[in-house]
C-alpha positions as CSV (number, residue, x, y, z in Angstrom):
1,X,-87.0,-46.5,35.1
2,X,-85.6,-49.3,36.2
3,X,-83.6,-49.5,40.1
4,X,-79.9,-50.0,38.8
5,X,-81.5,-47.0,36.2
6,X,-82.3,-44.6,38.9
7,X,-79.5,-45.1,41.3
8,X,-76.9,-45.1,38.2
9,X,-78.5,-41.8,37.3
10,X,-78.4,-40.3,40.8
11,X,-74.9,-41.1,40.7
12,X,-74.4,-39.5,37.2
13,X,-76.0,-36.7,38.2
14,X,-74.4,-35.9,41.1
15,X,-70.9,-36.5,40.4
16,X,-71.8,-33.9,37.2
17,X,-73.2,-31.6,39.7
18,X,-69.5,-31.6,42.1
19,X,-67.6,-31.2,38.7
20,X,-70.0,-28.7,37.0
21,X,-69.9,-26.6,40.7
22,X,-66.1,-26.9,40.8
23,X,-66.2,-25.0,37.4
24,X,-68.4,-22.3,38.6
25,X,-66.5,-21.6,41.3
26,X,-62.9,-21.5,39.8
27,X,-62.5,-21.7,35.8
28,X,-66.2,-19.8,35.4
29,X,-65.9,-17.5,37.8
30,X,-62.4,-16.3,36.4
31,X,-63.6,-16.0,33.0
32,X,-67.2,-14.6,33.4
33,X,-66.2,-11.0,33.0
34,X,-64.7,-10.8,30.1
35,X,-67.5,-12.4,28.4
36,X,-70.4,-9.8,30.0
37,X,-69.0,-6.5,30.7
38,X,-71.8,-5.4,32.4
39,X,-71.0,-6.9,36.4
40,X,-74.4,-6.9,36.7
41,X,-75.1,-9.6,34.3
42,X,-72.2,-11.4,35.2
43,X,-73.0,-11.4,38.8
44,X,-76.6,-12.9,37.5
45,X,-75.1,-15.6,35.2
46,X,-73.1,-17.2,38.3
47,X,-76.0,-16.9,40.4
48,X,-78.0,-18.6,37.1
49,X,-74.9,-21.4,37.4
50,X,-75.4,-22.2,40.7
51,X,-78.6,-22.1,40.9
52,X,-78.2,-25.1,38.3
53,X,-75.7,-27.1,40.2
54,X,-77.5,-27.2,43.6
55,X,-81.3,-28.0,42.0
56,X,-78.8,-30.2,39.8
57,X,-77.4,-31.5,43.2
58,X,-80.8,-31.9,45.1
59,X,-82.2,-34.2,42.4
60,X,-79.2,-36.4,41.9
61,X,-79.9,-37.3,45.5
62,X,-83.1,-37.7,44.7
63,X,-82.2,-39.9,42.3
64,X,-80.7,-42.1,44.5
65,X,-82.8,-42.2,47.2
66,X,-85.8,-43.3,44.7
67,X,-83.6,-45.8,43.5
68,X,-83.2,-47.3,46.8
69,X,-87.3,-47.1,47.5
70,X,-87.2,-49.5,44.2
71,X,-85.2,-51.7,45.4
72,X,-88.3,-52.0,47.8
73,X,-91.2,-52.1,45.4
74,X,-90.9,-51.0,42.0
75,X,-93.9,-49.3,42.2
76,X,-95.1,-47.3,38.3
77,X,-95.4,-44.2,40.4
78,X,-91.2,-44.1,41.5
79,X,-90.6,-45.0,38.0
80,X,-92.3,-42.5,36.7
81,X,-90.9,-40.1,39.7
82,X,-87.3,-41.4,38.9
83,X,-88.1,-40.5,35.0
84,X,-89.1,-36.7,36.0
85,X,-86.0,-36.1,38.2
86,X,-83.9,-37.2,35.6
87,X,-85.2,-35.3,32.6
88,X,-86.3,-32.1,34.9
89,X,-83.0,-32.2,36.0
90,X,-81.2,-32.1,32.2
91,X,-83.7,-29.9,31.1
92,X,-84.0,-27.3,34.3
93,X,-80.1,-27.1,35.1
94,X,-79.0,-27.6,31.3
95,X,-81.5,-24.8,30.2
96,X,-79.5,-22.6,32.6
97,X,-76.1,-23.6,32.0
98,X,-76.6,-22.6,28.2
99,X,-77.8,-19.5,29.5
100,X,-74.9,-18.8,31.5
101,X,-72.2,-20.4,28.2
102,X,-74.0,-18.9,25.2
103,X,-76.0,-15.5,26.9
104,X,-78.8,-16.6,24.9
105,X,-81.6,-15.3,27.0
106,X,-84.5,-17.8,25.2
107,X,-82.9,-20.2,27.4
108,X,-84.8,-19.0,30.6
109,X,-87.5,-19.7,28.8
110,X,-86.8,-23.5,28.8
111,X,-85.7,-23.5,32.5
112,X,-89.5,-23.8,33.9
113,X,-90.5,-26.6,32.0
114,X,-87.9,-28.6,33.7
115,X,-89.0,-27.1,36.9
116,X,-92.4,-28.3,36.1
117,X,-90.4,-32.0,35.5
118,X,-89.1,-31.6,39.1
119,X,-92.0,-31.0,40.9
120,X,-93.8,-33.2,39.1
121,X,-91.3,-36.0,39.9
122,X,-91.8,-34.9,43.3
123,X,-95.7,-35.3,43.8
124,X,-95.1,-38.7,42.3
125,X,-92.6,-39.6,45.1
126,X,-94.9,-38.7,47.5
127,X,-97.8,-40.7,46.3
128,X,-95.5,-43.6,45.5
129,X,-93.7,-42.9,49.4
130,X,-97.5,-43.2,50.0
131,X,-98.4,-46.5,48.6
132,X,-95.2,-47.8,49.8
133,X,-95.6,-47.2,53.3
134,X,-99.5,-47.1,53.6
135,X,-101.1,-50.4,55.3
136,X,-103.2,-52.0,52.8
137,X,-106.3,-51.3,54.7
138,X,-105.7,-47.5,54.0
139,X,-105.0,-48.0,50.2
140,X,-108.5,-48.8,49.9
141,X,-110.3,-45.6,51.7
């Protein structure tokens, strides 16, 4: 992914995140009873909703923050980083807002893959954090 890419995304995805947060809070919160009568559930399916927004939110910012290290050097590794956060992010916090809109339960099953995406994208920004910082003399050790 290209810089403008990555920060544009970051962007994207958090701006989604403040609106998609703003719903949970007021027009989700006032309508989640009535579609599971069991408060236990519902109390589950907010949680599921927020849980989506903030990992939703901590990625955006991610997002941005790899964009800016590309600015630096746009090294395959923060490509490939910026890549992950972006689909782990549709995939991990989409998989559990469909949860939480249809109460299709097969959608937890999706949610880890996109956790797998996030922390993959996260390894990657380290090595890449690595290479960008490290003195050439300790990229060859």
């Amino acid at each position: 992914m290209k810089p403008r890419w990555a920060l544009l995304s970051g962007v994207m995805i958090s701006a989604t995140g403040v609106a998609l947060g703003a719903f949970g809070a007021h027009g989700l919160k006032q309508v989640i009873g009535d579609w599971y009568t069991d408060a236990s559930v519902a109390s589950t399916r907010l949680e599921n909703w927020e849980t989506g927004v903030r990992y939703q939110m901590f990625h955006g910012l991610a997002l941005l923050l790899i964009g800016l290290a590309l600015l630096k050097a746009n090294l395959f590794t923060l490509r490939c980083s910026a890549n992950c956060f972006l689909l782990g992010s549709v995939v991990f916090s989409g998989s559990l807002y469909c949860l939480v809109l249809t109460g299709q339960t097969y959608w937890g099953a999706v949610t880890p893959i996109g956790g797998l995406l996030q922390l993959t994208g996260w390894l990657l920004a380290g090595l890449g954090f690595w290479h960008l910082t490290a003195p050439k003399s300790q990229l060859m050790d």
